[in-house]
N, CA, C and O atoms as CSV, one atom per row, in Angstrom:
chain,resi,resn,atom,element,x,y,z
A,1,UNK,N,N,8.472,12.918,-28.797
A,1,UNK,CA,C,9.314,11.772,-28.541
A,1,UNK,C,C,8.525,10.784,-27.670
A,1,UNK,O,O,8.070,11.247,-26.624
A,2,UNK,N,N,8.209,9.004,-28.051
A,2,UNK,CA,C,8.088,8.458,-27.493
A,2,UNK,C,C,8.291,7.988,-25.896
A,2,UNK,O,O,9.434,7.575,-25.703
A,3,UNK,N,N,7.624,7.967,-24.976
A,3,UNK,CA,C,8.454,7.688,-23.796
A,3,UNK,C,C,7.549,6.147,-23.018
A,3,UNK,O,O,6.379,6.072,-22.641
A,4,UNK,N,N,8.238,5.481,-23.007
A,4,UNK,CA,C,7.982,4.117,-22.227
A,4,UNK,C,C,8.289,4.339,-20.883
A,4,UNK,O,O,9.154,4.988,-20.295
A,5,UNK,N,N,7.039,3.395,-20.441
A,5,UNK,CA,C,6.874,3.340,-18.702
A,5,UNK,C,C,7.659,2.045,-18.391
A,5,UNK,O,O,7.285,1.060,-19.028
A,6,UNK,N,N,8.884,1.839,-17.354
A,6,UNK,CA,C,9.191,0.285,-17.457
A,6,UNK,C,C,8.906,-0.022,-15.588
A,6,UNK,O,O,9.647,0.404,-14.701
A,7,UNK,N,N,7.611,-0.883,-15.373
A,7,UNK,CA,C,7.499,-1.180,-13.931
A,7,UNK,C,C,8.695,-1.360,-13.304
A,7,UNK,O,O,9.728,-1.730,-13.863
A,8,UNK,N,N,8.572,-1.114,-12.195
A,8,UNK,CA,C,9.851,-1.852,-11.253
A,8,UNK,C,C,9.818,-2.500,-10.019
A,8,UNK,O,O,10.649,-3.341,-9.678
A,9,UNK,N,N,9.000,-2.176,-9.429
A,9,UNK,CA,C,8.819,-2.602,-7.602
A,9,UNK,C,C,7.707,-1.954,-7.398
A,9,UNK,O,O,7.502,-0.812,-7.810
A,10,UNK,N,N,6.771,-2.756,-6.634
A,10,UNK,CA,C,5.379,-2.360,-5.939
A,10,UNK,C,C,5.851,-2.155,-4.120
A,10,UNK,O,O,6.947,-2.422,-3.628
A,11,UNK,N,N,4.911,-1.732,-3.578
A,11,UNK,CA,C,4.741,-1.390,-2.285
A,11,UNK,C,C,3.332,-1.548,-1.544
A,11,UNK,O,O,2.546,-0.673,-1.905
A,12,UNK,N,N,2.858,-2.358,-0.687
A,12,UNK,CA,C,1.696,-2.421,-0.578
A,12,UNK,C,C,1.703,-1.683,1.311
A,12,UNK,O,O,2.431,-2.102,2.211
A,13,UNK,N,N,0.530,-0.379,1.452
A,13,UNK,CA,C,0.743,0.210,2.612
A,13,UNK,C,C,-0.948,-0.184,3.496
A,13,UNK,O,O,-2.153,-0.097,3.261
A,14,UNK,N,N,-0.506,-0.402,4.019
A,14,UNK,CA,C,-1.779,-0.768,5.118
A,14,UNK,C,C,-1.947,0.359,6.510
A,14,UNK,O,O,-1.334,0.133,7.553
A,15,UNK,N,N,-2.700,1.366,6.378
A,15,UNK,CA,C,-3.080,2.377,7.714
A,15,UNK,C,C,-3.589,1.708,8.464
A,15,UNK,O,O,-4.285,0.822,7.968
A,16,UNK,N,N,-3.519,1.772,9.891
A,16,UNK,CA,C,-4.518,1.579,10.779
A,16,UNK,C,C,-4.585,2.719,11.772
A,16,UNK,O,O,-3.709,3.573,11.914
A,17,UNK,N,N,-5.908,2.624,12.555
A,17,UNK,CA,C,-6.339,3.614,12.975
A,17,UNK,C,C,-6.074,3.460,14.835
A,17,UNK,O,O,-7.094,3.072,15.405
A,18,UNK,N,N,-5.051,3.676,15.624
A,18,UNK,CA,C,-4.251,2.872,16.652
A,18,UNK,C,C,-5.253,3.518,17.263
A,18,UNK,O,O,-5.654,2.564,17.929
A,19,UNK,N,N,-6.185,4.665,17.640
A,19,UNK,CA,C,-6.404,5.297,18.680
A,19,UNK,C,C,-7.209,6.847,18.232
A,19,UNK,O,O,-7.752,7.166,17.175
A,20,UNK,N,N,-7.026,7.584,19.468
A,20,UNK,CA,C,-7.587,8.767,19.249
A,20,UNK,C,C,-6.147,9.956,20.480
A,20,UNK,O,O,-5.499,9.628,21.474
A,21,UNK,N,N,-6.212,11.035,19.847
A,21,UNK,CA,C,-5.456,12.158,20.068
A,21,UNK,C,C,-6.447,12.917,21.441
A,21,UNK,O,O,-7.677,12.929,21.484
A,22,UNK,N,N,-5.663,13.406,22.300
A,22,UNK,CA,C,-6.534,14.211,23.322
A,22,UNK,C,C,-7.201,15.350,22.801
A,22,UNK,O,O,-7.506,16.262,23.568
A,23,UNK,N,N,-7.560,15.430,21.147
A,23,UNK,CA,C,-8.785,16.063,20.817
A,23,UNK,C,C,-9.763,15.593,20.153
A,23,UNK,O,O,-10.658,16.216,19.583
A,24,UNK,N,N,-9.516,13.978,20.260
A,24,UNK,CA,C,-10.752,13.406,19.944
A,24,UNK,C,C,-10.358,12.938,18.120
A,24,UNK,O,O,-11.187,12.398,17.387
A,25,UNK,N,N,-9.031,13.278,17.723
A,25,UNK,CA,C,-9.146,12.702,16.512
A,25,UNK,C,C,-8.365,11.882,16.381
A,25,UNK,O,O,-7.530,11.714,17.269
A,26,UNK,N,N,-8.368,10.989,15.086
A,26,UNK,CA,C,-8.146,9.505,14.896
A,26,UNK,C,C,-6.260,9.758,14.349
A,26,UNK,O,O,-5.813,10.564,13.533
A,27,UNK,N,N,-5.390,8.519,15.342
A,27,UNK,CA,C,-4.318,8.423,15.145
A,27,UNK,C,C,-3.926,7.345,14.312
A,27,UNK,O,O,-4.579,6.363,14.665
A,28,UNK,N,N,-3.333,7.125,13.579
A,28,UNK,CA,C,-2.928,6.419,12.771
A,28,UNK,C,C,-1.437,5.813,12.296
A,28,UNK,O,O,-0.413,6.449,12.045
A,29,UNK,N,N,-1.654,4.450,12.261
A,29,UNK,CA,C,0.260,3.695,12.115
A,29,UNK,C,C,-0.007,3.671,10.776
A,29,UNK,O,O,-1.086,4.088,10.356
A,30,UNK,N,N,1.159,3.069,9.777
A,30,UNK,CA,C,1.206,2.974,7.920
A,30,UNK,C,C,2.081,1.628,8.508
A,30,UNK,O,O,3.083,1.782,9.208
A,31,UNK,N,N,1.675,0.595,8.208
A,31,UNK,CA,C,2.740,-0.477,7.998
A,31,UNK,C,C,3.414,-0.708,6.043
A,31,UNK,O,O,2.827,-0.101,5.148
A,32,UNK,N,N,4.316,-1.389,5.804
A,32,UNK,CA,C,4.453,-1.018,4.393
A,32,UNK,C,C,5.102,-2.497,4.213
A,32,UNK,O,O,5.893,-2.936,5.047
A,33,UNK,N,N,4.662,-3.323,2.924
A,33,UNK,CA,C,5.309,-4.565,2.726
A,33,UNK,C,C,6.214,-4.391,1.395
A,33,UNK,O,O,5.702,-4.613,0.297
A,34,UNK,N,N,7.077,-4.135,1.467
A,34,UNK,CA,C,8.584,-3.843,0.322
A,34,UNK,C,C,8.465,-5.284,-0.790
A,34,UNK,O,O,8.129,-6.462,-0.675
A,35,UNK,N,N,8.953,-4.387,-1.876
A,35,UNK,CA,C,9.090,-5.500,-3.045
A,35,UNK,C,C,7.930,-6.512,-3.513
A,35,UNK,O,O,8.164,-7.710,-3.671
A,36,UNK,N,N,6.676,-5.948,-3.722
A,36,UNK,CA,C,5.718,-6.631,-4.056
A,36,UNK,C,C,5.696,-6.303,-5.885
A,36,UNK,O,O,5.731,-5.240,-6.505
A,37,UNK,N,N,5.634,-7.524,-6.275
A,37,UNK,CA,C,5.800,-7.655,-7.867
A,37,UNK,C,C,4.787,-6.550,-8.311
A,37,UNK,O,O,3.612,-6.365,-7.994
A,38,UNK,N,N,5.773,-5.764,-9.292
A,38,UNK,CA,C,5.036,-4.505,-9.815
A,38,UNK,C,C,4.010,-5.025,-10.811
A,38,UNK,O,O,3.437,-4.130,-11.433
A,39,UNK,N,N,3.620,-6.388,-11.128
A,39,UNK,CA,C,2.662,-6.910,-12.142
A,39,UNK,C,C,1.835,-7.500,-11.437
A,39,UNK,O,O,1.058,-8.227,-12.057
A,40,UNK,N,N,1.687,-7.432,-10.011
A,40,UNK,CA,C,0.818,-7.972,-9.088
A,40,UNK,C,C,-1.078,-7.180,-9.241
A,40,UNK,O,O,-1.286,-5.983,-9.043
A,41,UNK,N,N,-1.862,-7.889,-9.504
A,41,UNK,CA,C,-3.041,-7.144,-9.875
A,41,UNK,C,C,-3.804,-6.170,-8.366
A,41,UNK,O,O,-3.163,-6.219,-7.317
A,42,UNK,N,N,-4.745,-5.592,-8.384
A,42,UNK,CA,C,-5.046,-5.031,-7.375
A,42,UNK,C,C,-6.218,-5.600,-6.570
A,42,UNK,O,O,-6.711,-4.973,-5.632
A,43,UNK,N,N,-6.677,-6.878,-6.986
A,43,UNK,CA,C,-7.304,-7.396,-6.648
A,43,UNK,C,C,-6.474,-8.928,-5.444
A,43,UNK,O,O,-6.956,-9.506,-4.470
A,44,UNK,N,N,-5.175,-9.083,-6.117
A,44,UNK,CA,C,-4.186,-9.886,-5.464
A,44,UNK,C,C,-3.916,-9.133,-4.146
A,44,UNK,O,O,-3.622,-9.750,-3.122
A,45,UNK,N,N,-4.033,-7.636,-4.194
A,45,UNK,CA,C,-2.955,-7.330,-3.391
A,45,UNK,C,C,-4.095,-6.979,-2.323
A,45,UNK,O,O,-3.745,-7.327,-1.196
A,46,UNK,N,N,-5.109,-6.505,-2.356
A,46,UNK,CA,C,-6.647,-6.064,-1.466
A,46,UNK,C,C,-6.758,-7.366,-0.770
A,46,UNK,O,O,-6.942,-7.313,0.446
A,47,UNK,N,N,-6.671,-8.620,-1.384
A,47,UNK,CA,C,-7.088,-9.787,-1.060
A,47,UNK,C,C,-5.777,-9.866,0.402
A,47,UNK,O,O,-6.311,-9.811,1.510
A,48,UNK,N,N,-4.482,-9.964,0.409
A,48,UNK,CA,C,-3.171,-9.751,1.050
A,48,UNK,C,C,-3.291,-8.827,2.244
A,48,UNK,O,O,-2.943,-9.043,3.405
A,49,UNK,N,N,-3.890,-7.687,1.683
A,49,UNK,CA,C,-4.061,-6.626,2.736
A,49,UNK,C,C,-5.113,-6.959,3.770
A,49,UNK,O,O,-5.113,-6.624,4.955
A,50,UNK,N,N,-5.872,-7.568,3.217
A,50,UNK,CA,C,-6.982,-8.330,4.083
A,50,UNK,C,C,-6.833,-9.236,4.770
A,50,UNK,O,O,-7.661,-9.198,5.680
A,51,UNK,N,N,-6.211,-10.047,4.827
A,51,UNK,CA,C,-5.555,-11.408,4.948
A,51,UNK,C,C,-4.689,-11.078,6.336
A,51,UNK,O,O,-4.818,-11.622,7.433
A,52,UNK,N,N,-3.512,-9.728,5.842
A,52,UNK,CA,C,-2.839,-9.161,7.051
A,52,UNK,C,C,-3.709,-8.529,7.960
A,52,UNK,O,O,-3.360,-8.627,9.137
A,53,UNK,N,N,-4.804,-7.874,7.721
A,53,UNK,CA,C,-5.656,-6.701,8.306
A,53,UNK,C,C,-6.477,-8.053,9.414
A,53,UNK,O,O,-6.845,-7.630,10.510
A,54,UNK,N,N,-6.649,-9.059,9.224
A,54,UNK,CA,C,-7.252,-10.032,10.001
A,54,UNK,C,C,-6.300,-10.231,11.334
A,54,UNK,O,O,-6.728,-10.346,12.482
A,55,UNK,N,N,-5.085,-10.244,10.980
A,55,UNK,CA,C,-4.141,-10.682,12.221
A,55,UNK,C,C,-3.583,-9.551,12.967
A,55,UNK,O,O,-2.563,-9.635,13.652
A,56,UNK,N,N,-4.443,-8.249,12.778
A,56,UNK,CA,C,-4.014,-7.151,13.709
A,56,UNK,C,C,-4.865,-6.235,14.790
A,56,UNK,O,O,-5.989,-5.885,14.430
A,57,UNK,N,N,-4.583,-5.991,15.571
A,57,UNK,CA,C,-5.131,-5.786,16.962
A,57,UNK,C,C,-6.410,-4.475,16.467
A,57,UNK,O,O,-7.516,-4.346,16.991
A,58,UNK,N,N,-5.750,-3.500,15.155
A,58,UNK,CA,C,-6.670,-2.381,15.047
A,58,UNK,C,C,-6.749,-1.975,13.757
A,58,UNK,O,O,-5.794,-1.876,12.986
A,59,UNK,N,N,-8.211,-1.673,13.451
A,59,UNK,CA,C,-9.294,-1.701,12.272
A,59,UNK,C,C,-8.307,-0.748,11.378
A,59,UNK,O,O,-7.625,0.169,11.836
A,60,UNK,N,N,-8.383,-1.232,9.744
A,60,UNK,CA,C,-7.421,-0.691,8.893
A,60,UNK,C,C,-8.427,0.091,8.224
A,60,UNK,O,O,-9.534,-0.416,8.045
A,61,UNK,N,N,-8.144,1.460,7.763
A,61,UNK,CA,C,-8.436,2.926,7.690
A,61,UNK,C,C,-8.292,2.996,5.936
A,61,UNK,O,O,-9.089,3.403,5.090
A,62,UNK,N,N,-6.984,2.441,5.820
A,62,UNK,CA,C,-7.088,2.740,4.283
A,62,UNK,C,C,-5.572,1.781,3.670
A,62,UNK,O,O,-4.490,1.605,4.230
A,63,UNK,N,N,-6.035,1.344,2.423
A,63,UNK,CA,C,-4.970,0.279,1.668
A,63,UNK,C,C,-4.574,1.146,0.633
A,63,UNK,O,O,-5.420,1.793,0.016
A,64,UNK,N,N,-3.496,1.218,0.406
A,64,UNK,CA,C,-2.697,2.122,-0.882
A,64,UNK,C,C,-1.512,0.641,-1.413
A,64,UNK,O,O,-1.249,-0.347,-0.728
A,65,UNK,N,N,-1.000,0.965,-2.818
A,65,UNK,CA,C,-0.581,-0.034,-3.824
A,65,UNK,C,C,0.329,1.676,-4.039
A,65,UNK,O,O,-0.328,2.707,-4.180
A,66,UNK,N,N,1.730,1.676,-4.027
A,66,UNK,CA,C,2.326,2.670,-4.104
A,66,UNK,C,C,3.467,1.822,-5.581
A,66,UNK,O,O,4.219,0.905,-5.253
A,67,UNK,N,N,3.419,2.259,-6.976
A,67,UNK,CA,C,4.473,2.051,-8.019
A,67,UNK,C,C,5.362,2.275,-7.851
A,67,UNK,O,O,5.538,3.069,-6.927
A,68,UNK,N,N,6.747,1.693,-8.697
A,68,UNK,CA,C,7.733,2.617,-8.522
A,68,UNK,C,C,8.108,1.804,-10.440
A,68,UNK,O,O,8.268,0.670,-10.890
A,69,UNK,N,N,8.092,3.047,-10.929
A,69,UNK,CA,C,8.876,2.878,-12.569
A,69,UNK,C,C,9.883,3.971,-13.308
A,69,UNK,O,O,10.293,5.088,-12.994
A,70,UNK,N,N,9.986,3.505,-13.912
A,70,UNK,CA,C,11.109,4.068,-14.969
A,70,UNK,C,C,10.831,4.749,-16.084
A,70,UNK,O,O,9.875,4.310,-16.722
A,71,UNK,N,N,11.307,5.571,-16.458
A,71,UNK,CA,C,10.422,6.260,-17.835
A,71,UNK,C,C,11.594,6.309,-18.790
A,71,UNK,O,O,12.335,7.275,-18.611
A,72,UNK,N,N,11.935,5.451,-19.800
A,72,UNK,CA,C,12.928,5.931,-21.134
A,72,UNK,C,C,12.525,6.086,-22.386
A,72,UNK,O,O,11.321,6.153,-22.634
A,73,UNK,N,N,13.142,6.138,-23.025
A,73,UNK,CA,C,13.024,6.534,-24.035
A,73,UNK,C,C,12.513,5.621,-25.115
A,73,UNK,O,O,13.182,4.599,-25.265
A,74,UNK,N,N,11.372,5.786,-25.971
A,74,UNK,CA,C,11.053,3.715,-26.660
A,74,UNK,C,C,11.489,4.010,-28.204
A,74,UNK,O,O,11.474,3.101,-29.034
């Protein structure tokens, strides 16, 4: 049986790396920007994350693009 993917809502997550733990390892915040167009390319959204990653106090660790879709029946 056929099954279709139908996009729905993107999520774009930005880590940063706030600090260090009293054993010396790296602590980390996730900020998350809701409702980013699920047809948004990944080159749009790196460019965004960068853009935000400029106006914050501490060095960003890692960028994730999190989907959210639908699967029915085609």
């Amino acid at each position: 049986m056929p099954v279709a993917r139908i996009a729905q809502t993107a999520r774009l997550q930005v880590r940063y790396q706030v600090g260090l733990n009293e054993e010396g390892m790296p602590v980390y915040r996730t900020r998350t920007l809701a409702n980013v167009r699920a047809d948004s390319d990944d080159e749009a959204l790196w460019a965004a994350a960068a853009a935000i990653s400029g106006l914050q106090k501490y060095p960003v660790a890692e960028v994730r693009r999190v989907d959210s879709a639908v699967l029915a029946e085609a």
